[in-house]
C-alpha positions in Angstrom: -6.8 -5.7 -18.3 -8.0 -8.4 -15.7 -7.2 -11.1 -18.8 -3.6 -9.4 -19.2 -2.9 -10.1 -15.0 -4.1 -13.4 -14.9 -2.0 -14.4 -18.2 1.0 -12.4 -16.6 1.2 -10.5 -20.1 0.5 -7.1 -18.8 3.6 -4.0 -19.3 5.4 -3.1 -16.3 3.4 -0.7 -15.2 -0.4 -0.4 -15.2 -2.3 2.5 -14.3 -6.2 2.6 -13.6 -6.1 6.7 -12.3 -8.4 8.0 -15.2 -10.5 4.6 -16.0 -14.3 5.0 -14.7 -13.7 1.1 -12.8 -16.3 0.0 -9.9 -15.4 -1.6 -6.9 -16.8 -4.9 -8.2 -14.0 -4.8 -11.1 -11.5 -3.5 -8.8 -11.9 -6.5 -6.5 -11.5 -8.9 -9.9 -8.5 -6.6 -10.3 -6.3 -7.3 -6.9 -7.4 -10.5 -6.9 -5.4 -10.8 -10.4 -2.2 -8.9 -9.2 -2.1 -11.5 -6.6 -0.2 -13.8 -8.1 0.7 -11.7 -11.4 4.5 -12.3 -12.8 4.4 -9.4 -14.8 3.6 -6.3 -13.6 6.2 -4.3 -11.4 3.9 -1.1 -11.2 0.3 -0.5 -9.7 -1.0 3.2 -9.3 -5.0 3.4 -8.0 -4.7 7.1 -7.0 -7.7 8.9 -6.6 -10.3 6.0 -7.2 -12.6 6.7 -4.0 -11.0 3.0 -2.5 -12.4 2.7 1.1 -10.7 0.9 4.0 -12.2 -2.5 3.6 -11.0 -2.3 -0.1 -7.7 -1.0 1.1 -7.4 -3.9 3.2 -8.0 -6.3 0.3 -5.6 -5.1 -2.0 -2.8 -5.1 1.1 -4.0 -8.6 1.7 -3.3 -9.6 -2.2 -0.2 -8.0 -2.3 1.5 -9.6 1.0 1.4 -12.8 -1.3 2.8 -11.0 -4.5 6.3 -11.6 -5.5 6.9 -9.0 -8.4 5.0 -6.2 -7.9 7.5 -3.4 -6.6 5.8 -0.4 -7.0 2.3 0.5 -5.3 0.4 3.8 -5.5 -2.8 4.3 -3.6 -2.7 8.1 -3.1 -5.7 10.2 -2.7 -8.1 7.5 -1.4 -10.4 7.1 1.6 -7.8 4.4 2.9 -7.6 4.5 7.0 -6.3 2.3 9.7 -7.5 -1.1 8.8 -5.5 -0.3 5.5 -2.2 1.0 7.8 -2.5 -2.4 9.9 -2.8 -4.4 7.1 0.0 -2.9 5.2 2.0 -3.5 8.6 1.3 -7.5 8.3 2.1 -7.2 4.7 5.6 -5.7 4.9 6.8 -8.4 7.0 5.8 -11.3 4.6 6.1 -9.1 1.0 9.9 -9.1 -0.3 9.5 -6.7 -3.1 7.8 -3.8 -2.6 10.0 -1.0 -2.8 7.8 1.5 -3.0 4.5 2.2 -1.4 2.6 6.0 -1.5 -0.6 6.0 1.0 -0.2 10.0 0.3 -3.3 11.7 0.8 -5.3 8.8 2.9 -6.5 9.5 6.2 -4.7 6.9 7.9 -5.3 7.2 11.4 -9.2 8.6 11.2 -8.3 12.7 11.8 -6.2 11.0 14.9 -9.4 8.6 16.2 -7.3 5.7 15.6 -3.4 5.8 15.5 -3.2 2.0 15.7 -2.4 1.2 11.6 0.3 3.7 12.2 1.8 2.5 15.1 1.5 -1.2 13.3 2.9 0.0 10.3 6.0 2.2 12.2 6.8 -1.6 13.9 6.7 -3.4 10.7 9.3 -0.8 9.5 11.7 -1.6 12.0 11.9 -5.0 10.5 11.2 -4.6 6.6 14.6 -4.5 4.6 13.3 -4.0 0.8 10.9 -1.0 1.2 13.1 1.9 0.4 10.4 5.2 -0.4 7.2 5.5 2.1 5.0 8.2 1.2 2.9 9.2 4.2 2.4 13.5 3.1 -0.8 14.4 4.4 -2.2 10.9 6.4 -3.3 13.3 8.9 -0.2 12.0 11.5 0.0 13.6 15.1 3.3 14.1 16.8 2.5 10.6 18.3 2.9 8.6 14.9 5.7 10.6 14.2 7.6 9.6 17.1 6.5 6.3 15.9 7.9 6.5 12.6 10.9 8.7 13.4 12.1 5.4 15.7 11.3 3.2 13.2 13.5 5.0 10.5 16.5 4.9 12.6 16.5 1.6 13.3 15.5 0.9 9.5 18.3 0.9 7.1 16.9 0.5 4.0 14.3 3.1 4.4 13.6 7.3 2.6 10.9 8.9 3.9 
């Protein structure tokens, strides 16, 4: 799989949902989608990825320009992740799709800062079309945030 990235010969879409993969070989993973040319599609639902992890994989993907696709839902992602995804929006210009669905974004409302990061990078991203934020564990705060973000953003289907 890690062989496929870094030769840019992977399908379109990869998928590591049911694979038993440690965090070790996750890391060799998102370092390879980095500056993969083939792969438009990324799910790593439900693979136990912490923060610091979530941050890495934002990190790699800012760089990245052909993945368009990325879903991370059902993770223990938080607000490190949210902030980095934030910087990464304003650099990445090809994500169209991003699902943080199920990730406890803001620390069961500790920490609203990734949020609030993330609802200002909105207001200037133009290629992210579909955000998936269901259950992120959002007070009426971030979704003031994100409600003035989306009208100001054009592009953008919550």
């Amino acid at each position: 799989m890690i062989n496929q990235l870094n030769t840019d010969s992977t399908s379109l879409e990869m998928s590591i949902t049911g694979l038993d993969i440690n965090f070790n070989q996750m890391g060799l993973l998102i370092k390879a989608v980095k500056p993969n040319q083939s792969l438009k599609c990324l799910t790593l639902s439900r693979k136990k990825i912490p923060d610091d992890k979530g941050v890495e994989i934002a990190r790699n993907i800012a760089e990245n320009t052909f993945l368009e696709r990325l879903e991370l839902e059902g993770n223990n992602l938080g607000p490190g992740t949210a902030k980095e995804f934030a910087a990464t929006l304003l650099k990445n210009q090809t994500i169209i799709v991003l699902d943080l669905e199920g990730n406890n974004l803001t620390n069961t409302n500790k920490d609203n800062s990734g949020i609030r990061a993330l609802a200002e990078a909105l207001k200037q991203n133009t290629t992210l079309t579909q955000l998936n934020l269901h259950n992120t564990k959002l007070d009426d705060e971030c979704s003031s945030w994100l409600a003035d973000a989306v009208e100001q953003n054009t592009t953008l289907i919550m």
